[in-house]
N, C-alpha and C positions, 0 to 999 in steps of 0.2 A: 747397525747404522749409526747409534749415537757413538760410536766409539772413532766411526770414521769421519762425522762433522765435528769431533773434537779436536781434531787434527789442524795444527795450527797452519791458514794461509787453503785450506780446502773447503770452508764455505762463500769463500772469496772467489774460486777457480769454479765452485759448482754454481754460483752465480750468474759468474758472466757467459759460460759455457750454455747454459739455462736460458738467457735472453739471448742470444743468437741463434741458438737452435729454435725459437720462437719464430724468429725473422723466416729461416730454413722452411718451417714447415706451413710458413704463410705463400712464401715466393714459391718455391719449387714445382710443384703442379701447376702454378699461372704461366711458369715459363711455356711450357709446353700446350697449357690449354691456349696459351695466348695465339701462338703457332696455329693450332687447327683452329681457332678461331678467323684468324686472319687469312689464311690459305684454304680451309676447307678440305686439308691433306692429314689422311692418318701419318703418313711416311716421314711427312716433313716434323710433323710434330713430333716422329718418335726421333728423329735425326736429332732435335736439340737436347734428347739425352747423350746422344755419341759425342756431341760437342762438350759437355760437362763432363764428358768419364777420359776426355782423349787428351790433358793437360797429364794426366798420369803414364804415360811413354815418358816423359822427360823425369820421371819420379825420381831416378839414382840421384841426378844433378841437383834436384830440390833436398834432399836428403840430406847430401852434404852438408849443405849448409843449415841445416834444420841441426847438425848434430856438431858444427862451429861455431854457430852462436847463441847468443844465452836465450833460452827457452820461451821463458815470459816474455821476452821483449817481441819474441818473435810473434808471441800470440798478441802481444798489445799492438806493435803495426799491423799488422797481419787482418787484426780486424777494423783498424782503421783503414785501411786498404780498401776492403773490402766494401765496407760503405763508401766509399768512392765511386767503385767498379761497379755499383748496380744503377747509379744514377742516369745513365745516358739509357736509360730504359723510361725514361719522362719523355723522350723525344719520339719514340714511334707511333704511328700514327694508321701507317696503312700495309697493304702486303709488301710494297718497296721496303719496307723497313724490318724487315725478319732475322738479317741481316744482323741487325744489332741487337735483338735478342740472341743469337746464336752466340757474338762476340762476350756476351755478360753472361752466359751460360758458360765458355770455356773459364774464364775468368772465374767463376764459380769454382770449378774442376782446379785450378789451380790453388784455392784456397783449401778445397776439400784434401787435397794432398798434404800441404804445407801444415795447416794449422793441425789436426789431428796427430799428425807424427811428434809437433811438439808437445798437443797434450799428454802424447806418451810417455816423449823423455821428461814432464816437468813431474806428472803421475810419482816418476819411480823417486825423484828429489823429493818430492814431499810426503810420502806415502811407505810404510813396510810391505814388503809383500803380499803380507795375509791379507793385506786391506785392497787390492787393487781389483778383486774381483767385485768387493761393495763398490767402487770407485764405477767399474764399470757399470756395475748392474744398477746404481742410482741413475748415472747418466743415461744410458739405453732407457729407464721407465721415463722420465718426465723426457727425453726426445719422442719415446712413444707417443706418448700420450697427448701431447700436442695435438696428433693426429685425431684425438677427438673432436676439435676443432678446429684447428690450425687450417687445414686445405677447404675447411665449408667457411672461415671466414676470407682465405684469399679470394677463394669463388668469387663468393658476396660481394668483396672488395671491385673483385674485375669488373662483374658483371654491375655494378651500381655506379660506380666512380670512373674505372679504368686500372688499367695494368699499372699508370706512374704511380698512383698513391700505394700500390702495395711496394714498390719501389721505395718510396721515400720511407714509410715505416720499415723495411729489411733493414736501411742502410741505420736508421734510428737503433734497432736493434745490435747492430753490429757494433756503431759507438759506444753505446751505451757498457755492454761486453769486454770492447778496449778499456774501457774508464776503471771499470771493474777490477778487472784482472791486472792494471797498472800498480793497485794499491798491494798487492798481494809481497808478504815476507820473506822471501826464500833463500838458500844457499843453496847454487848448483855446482854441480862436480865440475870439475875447470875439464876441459875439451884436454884428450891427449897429442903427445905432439905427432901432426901430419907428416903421413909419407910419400912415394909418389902419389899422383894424382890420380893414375887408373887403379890404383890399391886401395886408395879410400873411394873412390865412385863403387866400385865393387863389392867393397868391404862387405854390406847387406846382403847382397845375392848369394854371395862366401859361403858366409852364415847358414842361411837359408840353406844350401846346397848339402853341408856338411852335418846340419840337423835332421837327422831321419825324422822326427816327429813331426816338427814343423810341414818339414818337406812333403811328407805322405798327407798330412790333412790339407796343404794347400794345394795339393795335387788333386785331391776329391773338391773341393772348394773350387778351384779353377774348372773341373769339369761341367759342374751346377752350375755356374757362374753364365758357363758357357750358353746358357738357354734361357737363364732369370730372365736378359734385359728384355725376351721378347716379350714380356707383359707389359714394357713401358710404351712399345708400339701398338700391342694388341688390346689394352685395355679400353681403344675408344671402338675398336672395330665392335668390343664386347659388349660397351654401352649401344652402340649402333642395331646390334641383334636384340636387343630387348627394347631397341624405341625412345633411348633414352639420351638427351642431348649432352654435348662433352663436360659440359659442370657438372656433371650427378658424377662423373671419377672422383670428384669429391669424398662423396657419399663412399665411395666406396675404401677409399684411402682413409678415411674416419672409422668404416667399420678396421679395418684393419691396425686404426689406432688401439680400440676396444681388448681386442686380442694381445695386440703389443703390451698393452699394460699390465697385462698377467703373465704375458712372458716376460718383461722387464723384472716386475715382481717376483716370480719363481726364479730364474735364472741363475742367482747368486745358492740357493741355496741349491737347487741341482749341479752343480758344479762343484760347490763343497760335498756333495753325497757320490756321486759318480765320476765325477774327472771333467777336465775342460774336452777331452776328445769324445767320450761317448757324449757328451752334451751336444757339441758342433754337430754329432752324426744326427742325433735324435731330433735337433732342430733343422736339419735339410728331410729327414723324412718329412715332418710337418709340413716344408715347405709342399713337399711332392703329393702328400696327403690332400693338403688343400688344392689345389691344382685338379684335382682329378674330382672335386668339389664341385669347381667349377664346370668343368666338362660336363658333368652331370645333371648339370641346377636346369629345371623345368622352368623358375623364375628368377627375379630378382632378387627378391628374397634369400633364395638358396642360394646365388650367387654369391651375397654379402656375409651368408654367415661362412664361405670358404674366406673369404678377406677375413676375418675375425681370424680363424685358425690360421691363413697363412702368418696374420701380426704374432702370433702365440711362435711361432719358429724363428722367427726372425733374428728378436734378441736374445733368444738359445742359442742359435747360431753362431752371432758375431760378439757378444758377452765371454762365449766360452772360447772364442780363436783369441779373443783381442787380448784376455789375459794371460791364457798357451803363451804366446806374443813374448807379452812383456813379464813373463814369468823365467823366460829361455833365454830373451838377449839379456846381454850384456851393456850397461848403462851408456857406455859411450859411444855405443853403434845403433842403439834404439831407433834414433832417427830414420838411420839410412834402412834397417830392417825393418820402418814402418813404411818408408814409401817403396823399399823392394817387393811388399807383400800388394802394395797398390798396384805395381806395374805386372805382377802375376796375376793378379785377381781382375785389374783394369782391363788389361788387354784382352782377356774374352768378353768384358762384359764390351768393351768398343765395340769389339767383332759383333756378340749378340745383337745390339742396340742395331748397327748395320745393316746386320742380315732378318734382323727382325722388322725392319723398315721396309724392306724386300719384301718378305713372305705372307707380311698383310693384305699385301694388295693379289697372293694366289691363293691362300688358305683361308679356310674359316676359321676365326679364334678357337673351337674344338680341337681341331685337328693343331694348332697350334700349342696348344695348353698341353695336348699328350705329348707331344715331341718333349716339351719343357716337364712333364712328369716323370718319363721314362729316362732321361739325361741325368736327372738329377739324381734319383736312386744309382744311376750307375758310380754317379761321384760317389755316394755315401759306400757304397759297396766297396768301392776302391781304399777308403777309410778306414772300412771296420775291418777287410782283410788283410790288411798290410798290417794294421799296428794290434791286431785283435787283444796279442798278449801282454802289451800296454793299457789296454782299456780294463783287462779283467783285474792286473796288478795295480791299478790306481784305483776301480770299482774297492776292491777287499781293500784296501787301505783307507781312504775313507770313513769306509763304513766300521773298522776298526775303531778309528776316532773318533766318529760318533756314537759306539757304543760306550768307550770308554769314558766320554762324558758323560 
């Protein structure tokens, strides 16, 4: 790690990315608790995640221009933008106004597109390759780990003050982020010259298509995806079975901070020991591991220590795809390959979040959480048997390298 904060213009970018993801893990659960707060609807409150994952349909089109113009700059309006866009969240007041929580949740989804794709292509400007998996795996730990208190202070926040002040600190955060990251040194590759217009909207999916690696683990990935979102709806039905009112999701998103930070932590180096794809698989089993955790838990207690293990998969998971990722594109399509992988991964989670808005109000989160257990191993299985002899050929390589060290 001291090798990759030596790097000139990257404790500038891990900064400001740092104080945003602060904002993130204060707002993000208030949106939604804000919703069953105000409505008293699981459904509704799981809806204002479909709203935040469903600016990713337009991903190609955001891409483009994520990978036309100059990167930083993107991320310096991008989050002044964004403190913009959370403010009209000071105005709600009563269920007539949910409304506009939903419009600052999509708003949200449009930034989670745009800006992350550029932290991809600015990553690869300022970064060697060897170092993108530190890159990753430092960001993934302190986004984690927020969650140790990140979602029990937005609670606090809602439930003492109101929903506007965690509003006004997100958007504080998000400025703050812009300021940051404005100072930062760089030289980016100049954009090459454009072709038709359906050849570059395309160009990522291409990519994507003509990548067997790629393509088979976001093939497994899109199947798990397919069932994650219904924890975002099931999670209060879950609090609801144990007696426990919609802020203690909190509690439960913290324990899962706890775990995240040891997955953040290991990540990097399971990845240089094993490969980016057996990692991704090993951290969707966790996911399913923990799942079936839960289905089990007599208490609450046992509940939270599967949130622990599920955080432990998490940034296994997305550490080891995100640098697959940007280890495979090519610099000048980065963009467009980072929001083509949104729109593959988005669109079931839409779907999930949807249909997980639906099934709450038939099933009991048990029965829920198996459907979401049994889905996801089917992704991982789709993973390990398609690329198997890729995992065992990067497994022995590795570990060659690290003997030879």
């Amino acid at each position: 790690m001291r090798k990759l904060f030596a790097q000139p213009g990257f404790p500038l970018l891990f900064g400001g990315l740092s104080t945003s993801m602060l904002g993130d893990s204060v707002m993000l659960l208030v949106l939604s608790m804000w919703v069953k707060t105000l409505t008293g609807s699981n459904a509704m409150a799981g809806l204002t995640f479909f709203f935040m994952v469903l600016p990713a349909l337009g991903a190609p089109l955001l891409g483009l221009w994520v990978d036309r113009l100059p990167r930083k700059a993107i991320l310096v309006w991008g989050n002044f933008a964004s403190a913009v866009a959370v403010l009209p969240l000071v105005l709600v007041r009563d269920a007539g106004d949910v409304w506009l929580i939903w419009v600052v949740a999509f708003l949200y989804g449009v930034s989670f597109v745009v800006l992350p794709a550029a932290v991809n292509g600015l990553l690869k400007d300022l970064l060697p390759d060897e170092l993108l998996v530190d890159a990753n795996s430092s960001l993934a730990t302190i986004k984690e780990g927020y969650r140790l208190f990140g979602p029990l202070v937005g609670a606090a926040i809602f439930a003492t003050a109101g929903g506007w002040l965690v509003a006004v600190v997100d958007a504080a955060t998000f400025t703050i982020a812009g300021l940051l990251i404005a100072t930062i040194k760089v030289t980016e590759a100049p954009a090459p010259a454009p072709h038709s217009f359906r050849d570059e909207v395309m160009g990522g999916v291409r990519f994507l298509a003509g990548d067997r690696v790629l393509r088979h683990v976001l093939t497994g990935m899109a199947i798990s995806i397919l069932v994650i979102g219904f924890f975002e709806s099931s999670i209060y039905a879950l609090m609801d079975a144990f007696g426990k009112p919609p802020t203690f999701s909190g509690v439960f998103v913290t324990c899962q901070g706890v775990g995240a930070v040891l997955g953040g932590l290991t990540a990097g180096r399971a990845v240089r020991r094993f490969g980016e794809i057996a990692v991704c698989a090993a951290g969707l089993t966790t996911l399913a591991a923990a799942t079936v955790v839960c289905i089990v838990a007599p208490t609450m207690t046992v509940v939270l220590a599967g949130a622990a293990i599920c955080g432990v998969g998490l940034p296994w998971t997305f550490v080891a795809f995100t640098t697959l990722m940007q280890r495979r594109s090519p610099r000048h399509l980065i963009g467009r390959v980072s929001t083509a992988v949104d729109v593959l991964v988005s669109t079931p989670q839409a779907i999930s979040l949807a249909l997980g808005s639906l099934l709450v109000g038939l099933l009991s989160y048990r029965q829920i959480f198996a459907i979401i257990a049994t889905v996801i191993l089917l992704g991982v299985l789709q993973i390990v048997l398609t690329l198997r002899t890729q995992i065992r050929q990067t497994g022995a390589a590795r570990q060659e390298v690290s003997a030879g060290r």
